[in-house]
C-alpha positions as CSV (number, residue, x, y, z in Angstrom):
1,X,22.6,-1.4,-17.7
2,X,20.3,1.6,-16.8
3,X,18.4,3.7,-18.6
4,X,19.0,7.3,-18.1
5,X,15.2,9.6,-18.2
6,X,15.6,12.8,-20.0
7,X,15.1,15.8,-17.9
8,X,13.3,18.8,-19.4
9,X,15.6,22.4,-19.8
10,X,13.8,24.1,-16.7
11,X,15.2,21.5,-14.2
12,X,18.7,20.8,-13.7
13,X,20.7,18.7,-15.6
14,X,21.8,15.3,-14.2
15,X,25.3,15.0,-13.8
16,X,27.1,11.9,-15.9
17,X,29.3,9.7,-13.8
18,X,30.8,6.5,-14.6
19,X,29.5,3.9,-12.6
20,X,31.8,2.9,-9.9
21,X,31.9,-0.6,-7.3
22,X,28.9,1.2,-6.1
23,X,26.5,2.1,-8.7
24,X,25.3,5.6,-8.1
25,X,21.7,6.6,-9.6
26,X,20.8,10.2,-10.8
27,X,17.7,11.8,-11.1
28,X,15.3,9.4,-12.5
29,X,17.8,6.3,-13.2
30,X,17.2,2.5,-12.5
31,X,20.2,1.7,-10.0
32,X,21.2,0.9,-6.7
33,X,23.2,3.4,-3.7
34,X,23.8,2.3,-0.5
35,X,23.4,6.0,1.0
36,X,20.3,8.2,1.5
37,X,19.0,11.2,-0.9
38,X,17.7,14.4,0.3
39,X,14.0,14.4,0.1
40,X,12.8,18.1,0.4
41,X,9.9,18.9,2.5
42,X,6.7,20.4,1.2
43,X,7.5,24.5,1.0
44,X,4.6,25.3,2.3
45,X,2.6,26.5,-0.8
46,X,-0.8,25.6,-0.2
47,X,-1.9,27.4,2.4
48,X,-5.1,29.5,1.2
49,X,-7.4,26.6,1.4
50,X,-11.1,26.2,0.4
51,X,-13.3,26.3,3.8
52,X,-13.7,22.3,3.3
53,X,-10.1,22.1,3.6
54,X,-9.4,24.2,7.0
55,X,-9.6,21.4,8.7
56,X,-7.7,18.8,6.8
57,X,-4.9,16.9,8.7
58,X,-1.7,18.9,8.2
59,X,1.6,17.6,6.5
60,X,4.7,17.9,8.8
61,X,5.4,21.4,7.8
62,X,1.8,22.3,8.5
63,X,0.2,22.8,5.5
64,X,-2.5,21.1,4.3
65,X,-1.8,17.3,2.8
66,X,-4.3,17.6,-0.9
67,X,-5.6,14.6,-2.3
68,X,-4.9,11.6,-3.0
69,X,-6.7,8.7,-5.4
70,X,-8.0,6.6,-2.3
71,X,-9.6,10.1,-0.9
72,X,-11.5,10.6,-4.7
73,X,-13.0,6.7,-4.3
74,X,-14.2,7.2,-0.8
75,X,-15.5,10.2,-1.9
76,X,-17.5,8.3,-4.3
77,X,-18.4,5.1,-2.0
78,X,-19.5,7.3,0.7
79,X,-19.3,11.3,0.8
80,X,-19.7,11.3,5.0
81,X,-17.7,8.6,5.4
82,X,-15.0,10.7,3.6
83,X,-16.0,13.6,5.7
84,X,-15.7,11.8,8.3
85,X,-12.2,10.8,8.6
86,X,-10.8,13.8,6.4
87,X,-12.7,16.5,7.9
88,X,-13.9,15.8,11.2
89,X,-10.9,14.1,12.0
90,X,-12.6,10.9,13.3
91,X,-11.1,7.5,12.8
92,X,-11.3,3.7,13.7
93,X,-9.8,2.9,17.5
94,X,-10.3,-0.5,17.8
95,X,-8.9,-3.2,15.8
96,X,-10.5,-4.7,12.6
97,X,-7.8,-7.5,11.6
98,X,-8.6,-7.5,8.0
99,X,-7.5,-3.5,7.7
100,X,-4.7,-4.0,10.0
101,X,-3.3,-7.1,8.6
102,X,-3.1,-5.5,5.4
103,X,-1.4,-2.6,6.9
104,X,0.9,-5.0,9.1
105,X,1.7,-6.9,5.5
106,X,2.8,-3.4,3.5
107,X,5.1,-2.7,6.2
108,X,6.6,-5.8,6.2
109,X,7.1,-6.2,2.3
110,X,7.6,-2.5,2.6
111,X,11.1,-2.9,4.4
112,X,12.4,-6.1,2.6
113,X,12.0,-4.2,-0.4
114,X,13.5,-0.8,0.6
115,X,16.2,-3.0,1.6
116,X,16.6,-5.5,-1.5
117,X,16.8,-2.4,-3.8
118,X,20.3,-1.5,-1.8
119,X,21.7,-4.5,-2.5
120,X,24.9,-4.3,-5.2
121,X,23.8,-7.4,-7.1
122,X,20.9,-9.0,-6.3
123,X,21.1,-12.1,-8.9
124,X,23.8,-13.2,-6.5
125,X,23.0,-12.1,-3.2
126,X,24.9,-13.7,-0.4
127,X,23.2,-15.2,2.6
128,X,23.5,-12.2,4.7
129,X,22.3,-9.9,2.4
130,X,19.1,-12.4,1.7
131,X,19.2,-12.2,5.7
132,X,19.0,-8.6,5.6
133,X,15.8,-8.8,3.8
134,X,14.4,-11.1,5.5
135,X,15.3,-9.3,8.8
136,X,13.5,-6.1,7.6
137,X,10.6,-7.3,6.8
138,X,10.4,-8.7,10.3
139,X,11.6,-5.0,11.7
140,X,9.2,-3.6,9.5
141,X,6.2,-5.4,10.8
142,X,7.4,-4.6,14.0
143,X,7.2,-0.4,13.2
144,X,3.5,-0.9,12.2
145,X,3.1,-2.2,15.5
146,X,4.5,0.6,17.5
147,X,2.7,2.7,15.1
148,X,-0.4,1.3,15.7
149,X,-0.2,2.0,19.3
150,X,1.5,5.4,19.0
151,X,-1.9,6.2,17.2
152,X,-4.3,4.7,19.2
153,X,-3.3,4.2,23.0
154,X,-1.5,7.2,24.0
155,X,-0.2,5.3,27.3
156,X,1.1,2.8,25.5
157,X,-1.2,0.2,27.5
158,X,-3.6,-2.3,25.9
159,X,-6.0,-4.5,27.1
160,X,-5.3,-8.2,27.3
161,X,-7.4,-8.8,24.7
162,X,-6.1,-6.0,22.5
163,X,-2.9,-7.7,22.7
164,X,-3.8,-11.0,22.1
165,X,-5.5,-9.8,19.2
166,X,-2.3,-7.3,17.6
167,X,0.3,-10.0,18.4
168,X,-1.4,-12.7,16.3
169,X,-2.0,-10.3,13.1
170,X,1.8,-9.2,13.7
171,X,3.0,-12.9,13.6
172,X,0.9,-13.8,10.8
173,X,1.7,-10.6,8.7
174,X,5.1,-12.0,8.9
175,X,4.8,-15.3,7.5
176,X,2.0,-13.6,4.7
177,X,4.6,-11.0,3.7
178,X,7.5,-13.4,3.5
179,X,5.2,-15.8,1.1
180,X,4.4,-12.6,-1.2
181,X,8.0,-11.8,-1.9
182,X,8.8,-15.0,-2.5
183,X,5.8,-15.0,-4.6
184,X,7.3,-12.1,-6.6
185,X,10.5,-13.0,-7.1
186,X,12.4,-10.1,-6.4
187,X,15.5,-10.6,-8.3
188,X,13.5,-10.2,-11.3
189,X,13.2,-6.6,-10.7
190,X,15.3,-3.8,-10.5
191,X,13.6,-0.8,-8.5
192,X,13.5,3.2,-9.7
193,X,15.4,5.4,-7.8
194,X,14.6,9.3,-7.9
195,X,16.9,11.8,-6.1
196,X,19.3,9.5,-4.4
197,X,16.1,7.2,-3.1
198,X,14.4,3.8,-4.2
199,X,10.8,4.5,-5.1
200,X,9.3,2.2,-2.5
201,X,6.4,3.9,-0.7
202,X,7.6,7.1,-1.7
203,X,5.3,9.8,-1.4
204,X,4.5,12.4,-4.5
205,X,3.0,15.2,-4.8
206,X,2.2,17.6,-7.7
207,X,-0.2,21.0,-8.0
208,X,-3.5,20.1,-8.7
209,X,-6.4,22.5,-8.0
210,X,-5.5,25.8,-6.7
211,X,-3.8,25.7,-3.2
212,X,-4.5,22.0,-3.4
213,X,-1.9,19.9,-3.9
214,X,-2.6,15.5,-5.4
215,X,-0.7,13.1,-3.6
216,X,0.0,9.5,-3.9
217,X,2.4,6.7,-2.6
218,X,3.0,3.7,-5.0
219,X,3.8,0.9,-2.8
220,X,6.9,0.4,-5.7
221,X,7.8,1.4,-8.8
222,X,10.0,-1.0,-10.5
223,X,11.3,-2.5,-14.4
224,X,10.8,-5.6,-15.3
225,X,14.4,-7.1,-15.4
226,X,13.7,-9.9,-17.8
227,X,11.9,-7.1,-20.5
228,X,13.8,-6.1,-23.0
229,X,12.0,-2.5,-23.5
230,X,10.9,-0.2,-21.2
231,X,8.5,-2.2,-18.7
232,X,8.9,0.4,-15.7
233,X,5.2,0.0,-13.6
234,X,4.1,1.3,-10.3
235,X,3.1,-1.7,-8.2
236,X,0.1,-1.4,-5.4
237,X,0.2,-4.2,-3.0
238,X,-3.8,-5.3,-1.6
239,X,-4.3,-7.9,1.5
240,X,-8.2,-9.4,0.8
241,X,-10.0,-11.6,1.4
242,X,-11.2,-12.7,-1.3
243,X,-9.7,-12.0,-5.0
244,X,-10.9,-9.2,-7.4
245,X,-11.7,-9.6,-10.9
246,X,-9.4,-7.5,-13.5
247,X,-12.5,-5.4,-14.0
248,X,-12.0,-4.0,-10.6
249,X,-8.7,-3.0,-11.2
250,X,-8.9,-0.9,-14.4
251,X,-11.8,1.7,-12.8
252,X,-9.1,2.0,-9.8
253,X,-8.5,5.5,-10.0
254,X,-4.9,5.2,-7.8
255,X,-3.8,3.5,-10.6
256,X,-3.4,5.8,-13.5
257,X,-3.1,8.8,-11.4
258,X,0.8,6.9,-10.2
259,X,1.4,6.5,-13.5
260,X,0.5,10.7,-14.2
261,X,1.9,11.7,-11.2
262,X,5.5,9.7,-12.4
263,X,5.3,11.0,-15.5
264,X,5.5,14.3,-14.2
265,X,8.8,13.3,-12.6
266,X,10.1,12.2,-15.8
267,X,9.4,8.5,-15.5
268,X,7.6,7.3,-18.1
269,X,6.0,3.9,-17.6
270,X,4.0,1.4,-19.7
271,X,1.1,0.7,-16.9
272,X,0.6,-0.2,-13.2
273,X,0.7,-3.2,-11.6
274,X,-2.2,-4.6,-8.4
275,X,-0.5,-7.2,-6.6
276,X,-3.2,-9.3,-4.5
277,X,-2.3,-11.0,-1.4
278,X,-4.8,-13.3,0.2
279,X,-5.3,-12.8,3.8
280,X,-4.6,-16.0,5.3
281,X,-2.2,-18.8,5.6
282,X,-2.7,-22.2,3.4
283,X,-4.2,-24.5,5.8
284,X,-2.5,-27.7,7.0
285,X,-5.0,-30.9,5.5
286,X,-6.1,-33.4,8.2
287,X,-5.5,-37.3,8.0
288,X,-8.1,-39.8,8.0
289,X,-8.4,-42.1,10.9
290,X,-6.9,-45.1,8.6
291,X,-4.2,-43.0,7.7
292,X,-4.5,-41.7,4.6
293,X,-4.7,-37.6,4.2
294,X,-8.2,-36.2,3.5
295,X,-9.1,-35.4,0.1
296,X,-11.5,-32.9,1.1
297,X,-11.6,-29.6,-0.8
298,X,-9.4,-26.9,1.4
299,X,-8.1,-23.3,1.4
300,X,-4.4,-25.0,0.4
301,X,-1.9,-25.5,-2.3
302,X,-0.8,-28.1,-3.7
303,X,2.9,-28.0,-2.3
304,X,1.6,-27.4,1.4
305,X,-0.2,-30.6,0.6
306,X,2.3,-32.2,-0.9
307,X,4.6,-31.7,1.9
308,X,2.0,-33.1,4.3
309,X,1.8,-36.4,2.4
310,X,5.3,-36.7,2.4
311,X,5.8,-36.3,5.9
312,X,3.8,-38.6,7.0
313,X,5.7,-40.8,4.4
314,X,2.3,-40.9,2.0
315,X,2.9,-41.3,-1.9
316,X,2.2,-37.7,-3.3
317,X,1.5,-39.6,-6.6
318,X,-1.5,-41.6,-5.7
319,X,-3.1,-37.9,-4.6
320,X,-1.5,-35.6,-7.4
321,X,-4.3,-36.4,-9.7
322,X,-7.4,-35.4,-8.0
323,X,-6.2,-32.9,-5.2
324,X,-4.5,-31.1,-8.1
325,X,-7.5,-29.9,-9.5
326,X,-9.4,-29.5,-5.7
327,X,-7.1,-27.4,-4.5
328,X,-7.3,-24.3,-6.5
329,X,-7.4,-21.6,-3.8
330,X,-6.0,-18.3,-5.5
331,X,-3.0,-16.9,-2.9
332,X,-1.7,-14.5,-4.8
333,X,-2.5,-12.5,-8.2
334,X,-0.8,-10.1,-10.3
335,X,-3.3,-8.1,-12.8
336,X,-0.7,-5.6,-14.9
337,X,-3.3,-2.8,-16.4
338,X,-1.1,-1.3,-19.7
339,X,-2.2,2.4,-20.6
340,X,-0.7,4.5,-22.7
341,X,-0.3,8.6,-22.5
342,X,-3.4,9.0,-23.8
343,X,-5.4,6.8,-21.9
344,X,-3.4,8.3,-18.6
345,X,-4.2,12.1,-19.5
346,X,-8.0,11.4,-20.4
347,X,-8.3,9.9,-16.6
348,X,-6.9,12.6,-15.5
349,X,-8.7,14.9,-17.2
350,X,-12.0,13.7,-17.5
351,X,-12.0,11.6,-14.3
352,X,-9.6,12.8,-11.4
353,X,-9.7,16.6,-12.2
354,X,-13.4,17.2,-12.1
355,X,-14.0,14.5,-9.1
356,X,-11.5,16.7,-7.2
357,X,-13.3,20.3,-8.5
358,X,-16.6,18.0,-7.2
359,X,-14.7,17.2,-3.6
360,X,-13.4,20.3,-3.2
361,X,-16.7,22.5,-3.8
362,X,-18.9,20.2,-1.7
363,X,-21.0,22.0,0.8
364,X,-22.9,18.4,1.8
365,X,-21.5,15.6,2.9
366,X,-24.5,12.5,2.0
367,X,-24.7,8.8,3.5
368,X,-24.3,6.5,0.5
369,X,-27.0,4.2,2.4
370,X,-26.3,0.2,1.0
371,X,-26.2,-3.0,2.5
372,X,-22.7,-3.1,0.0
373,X,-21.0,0.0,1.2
374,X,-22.2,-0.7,5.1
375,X,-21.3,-4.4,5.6
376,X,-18.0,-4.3,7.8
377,X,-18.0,-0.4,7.6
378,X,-15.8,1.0,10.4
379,X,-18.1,4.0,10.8
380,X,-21.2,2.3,10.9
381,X,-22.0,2.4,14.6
382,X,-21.6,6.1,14.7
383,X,-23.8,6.3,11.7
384,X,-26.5,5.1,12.8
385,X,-26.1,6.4,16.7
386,X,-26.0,10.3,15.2
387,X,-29.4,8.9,13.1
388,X,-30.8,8.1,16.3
389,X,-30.0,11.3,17.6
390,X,-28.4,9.5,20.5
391,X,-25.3,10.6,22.2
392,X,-22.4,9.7,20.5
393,X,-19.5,11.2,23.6
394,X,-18.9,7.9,24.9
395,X,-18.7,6.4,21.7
396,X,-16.3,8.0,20.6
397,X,-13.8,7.9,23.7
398,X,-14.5,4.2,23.5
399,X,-14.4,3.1,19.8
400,X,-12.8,6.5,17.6
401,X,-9.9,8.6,17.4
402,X,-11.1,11.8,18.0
403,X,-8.5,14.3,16.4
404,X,-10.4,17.3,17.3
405,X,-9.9,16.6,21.0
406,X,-6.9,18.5,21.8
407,X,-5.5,15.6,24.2
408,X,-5.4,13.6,20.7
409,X,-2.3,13.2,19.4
410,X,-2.0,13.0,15.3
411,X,1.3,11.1,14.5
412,X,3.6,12.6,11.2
413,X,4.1,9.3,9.4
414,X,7.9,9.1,7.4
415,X,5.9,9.4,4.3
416,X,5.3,13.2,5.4
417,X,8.9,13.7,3.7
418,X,7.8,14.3,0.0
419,X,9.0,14.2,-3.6
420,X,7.3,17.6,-4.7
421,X,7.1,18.8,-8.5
422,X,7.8,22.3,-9.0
C-alpha cells in the first residue's frame, strides 16, 4: 500500500488514479513505473554570482552548480584544498584505488538499485528480473569505467599499467557491490519515487544563499518495508577501509541537510541512513601442511571459512568454536541516525547556513597543515611543490586535471538533470 505525501496549495495537486497492473507513482508516492519522469533542468536562476563563485564548474545549462554538504566539510578539513578543486578547477589524474573503488562500487549498486525499484513485485521476483539486477550492476561498473577515462585521458589511451590497475578495481567493485546488496536485502525496501523517478542518486537542489543554489544526491531514499509507520530514510553508501564509529556519522553534515533538502519536496522522513562497505574481499584461509585449515586470525567471515573447511571435506564443527570468535572482521555496517524536525532545521540553521555565508564570503583560502588531513591527500604533492616555489607546469600535465586549460574537457555527469524546488 503507499502512502500518498500531501502537497502544499502553491504546487499542483497530484492527480488520484487507481492503481493499475502497473502501479503508477505521483508526486512524492512510494511505488514502482516502469517508464521515465521528466526531470526539468535547472532554469538558469543563479547567475549573479559572488566573485568566489565566477569560476565554479557550471551545471549543464551553464549556470553555476551551488553547494553541496561534502563541499561545506572540505571546506572545513582544508579551505585550499576546497579551493582547489572548486575554484581553480584542479583535480586528481592518476588513480588512487581507495577513491576509485568506492566510486566504481556506487555505480555498481547504483544501477542494481535503479533497476530493482522497476520491478512490479519484488518479494517475488522471477529469475530474470533478479538477472536484470544483477546485470546492471555489472553495466553500471562498467559506466564508471568509461567515465573515468572520458575524464581523465582524452585519447582514450592508457598506459599498461593504468590498465592493469582500473581493470582490477573494476572486477573487484563488482564482486564488493554484489556482496553489499545482498547485504541489504533489497526486498526489504521499497524505494521513493518523485515526479515519475526512483530516488536513487537523484540530484536536488533548493535556494540557499542569494544566487546560490544547495545541492545534494542521496545515494537512495527508501521505507522500511517491514515498519509499520513511516520509516522513509535517505541512505549514503561509504567504501573504507576501515569502519567509522557512530560518532562520525551524526557530525556528517550530508546527512541532515538530505533529510532538509527532502523535506522541502514534501517527503518527510524519520532520519538518514550511512551504509559502510569495507573495501576488500574476505580472504580465502590457508591449510596447514598436515591438512587441517589455519586457525590464524584473518580479514574473513565465518561462512567464507566455513565453506573452505567444507571443501576440503574438514568438520566445520571442530573449528566453529574458536574461529567464531577470531574472525570478527566488520564487512558491512548500517548506523541509522534518527532526527526529528527540529533537530533537522537547527543544523540547518545554525550549522549549514552560516558555513555557507562563511564559504561564500571567503577572500583566503588557508592550508589546514596536519599529519591527519595530509596522509593520502590527493593534493599533497602540489602543496608542497607551490611551497617550494618550484614549478608546478609539468606537474600538472602529469598528475592533475587542469580544467582551466582550454584543451580540458569537463564532462556533464547524468546527475546534471536536477529535481529543483521552486
Amino acid at each position: 500500500m503507499t502512502k500518498t505525501v500531501r502537497k502544499p496549495k502553491r504546487r499542483a495537486k497530484a492527480v488520484s488514479k487507481k492503481p493499475s497492473k502497473v502501479k503508477l507513482s505521483q508526486d512524492g508516492q512510494l511505488g514502482h513505473r516502469s517508464g521515465k519522469g521528466d526531470l526539468p533542468y535547472p532554469r538558469g536562476d543563479f547567475d549573479k554570482l559572488p566573485a568566489a563563485f565566477q569560476n565554479a564548474p557550471p551545471r549543464a545549462d551553464g549556470t553555476a552548480e551551488g553547494i553541496n554538504g561534502s563541499q561545506l566539510n572540505e571546506h572545513m578539513r582544508c579551505p585550499w584544498r576546497w579551493e582547489l578543486k572548486n575554484r581553480r578547477l584542479i583535480d586528481r589524474r592518476s588513480i588512487a584505488p581507495p577513491m576509485d573503488l568506492g566510486s566504481a562500487v556506487h555505480a555498481g549498486v547504483a544501477g542494481a538499485i535503479h533497476t530493482f525499484a522497476l520491478i512490479e513485485n519484488p518479494a517475488k521476483a522471477t529469475k530474470v528480473e533478479r538477472a536484470g539486477v544483477l546485470q546492471a550492476l555489472v553495466v553500471g561498473v562498467r559506466e564508471w569505467r568509461n567515465q573515468w577515462m572520458a575524464e581523465h585521458c582524452a585519447d582514450g589511451r592508457l598506459a599498461d599499467e593504468t590498465e592493469t590497475q582500473l581493470s582490477e578495481i573494476q572486477v573487484k567493485a563488482v564482486q564488493i557491490a554484489e556482496r553489499a546488496l545482498e547485504e541489504i536485502d533489497l526486498p526489504r525496501y521499497e524505494v521513493v519515487w518523485y515526479k515519475g523517478e526512483p530516488l536513487v542518486e537523484r540530484k536536488i537542489t533548493i535556494p540557499f544563499l542569494p544566487s546560490i543554489p544547495f545541492y545534494g544526491t542521496p545515494d537512495v531514499v527508501w521505507k522500511d518495508r517491514q515498519s509499520p509507520k513511516n520509516s522513509i530514510m535517505p541512505w549514503d553508501f561509504k567504501v573504507r577501509e576501515k569502519m567509522q564509529a557512530v560518532e562520525h556519522e551524526e557530525v556528517d553534515l550530508q546527512l541532515p541537510a538530505y533529510q532538509y533538502m527532502l523535506g522541502k519536496l514534501d517527503i518527510p522522513t524519520i532520519g538518514a541512513g550511512k551504509f559502510q562497505i569495507r573495501a576488500e574481499l574476505p580472504r580465502i584461509p590457508e591449510r596447514n601442511k598436515n591438512g587441517a585449515m589455519s586457525r590464524q586470525r584473518i580479514a574473513t567471515t565465518w561462512d567464507m571459512y566455513k565453506a573452505e573447511l567444507i571443501r576440503y571435506g574438514l568438520k566445520p564443527a571442530d573449528y566453529e568454536e574458536e574461529m567464531k570468535q577470531k574472525l570478527d572482521v566488520e564487512f558491512f555496517r548500517l548506523d541509522q541516525l534518527y532526527r526529528n524536525q527540529f533537530e533537522i532545521q537547527s543544523f540547518w540553521d545554525n550549522i549549514i547556513t552560516p558555513l555557507g555565508k562563511q564559504l561564500v564570503e571567503a577572500k583566503e583560502f588557508i592550508r589546514h597543515m596536519h599529519f591527519i588531513n595530509c596522509t593520502g591527500c590527493w593534493a599533497r604533492e602540489l602543496c608542497l611543490s607551490e611551497l617550494r616555489g618550484e614549478d608546478t607546469g609539468f606537474l600538472l600535465e602529469t598528475n592533475y586535471i587542469d580544467l582551466r586549460d582550454p584543451k580540458a574537457k569537463l564532462v556533464l555527469r547524468p546527475e546534471d538533470v536536477t529535481i529543483e524546488v521552486e
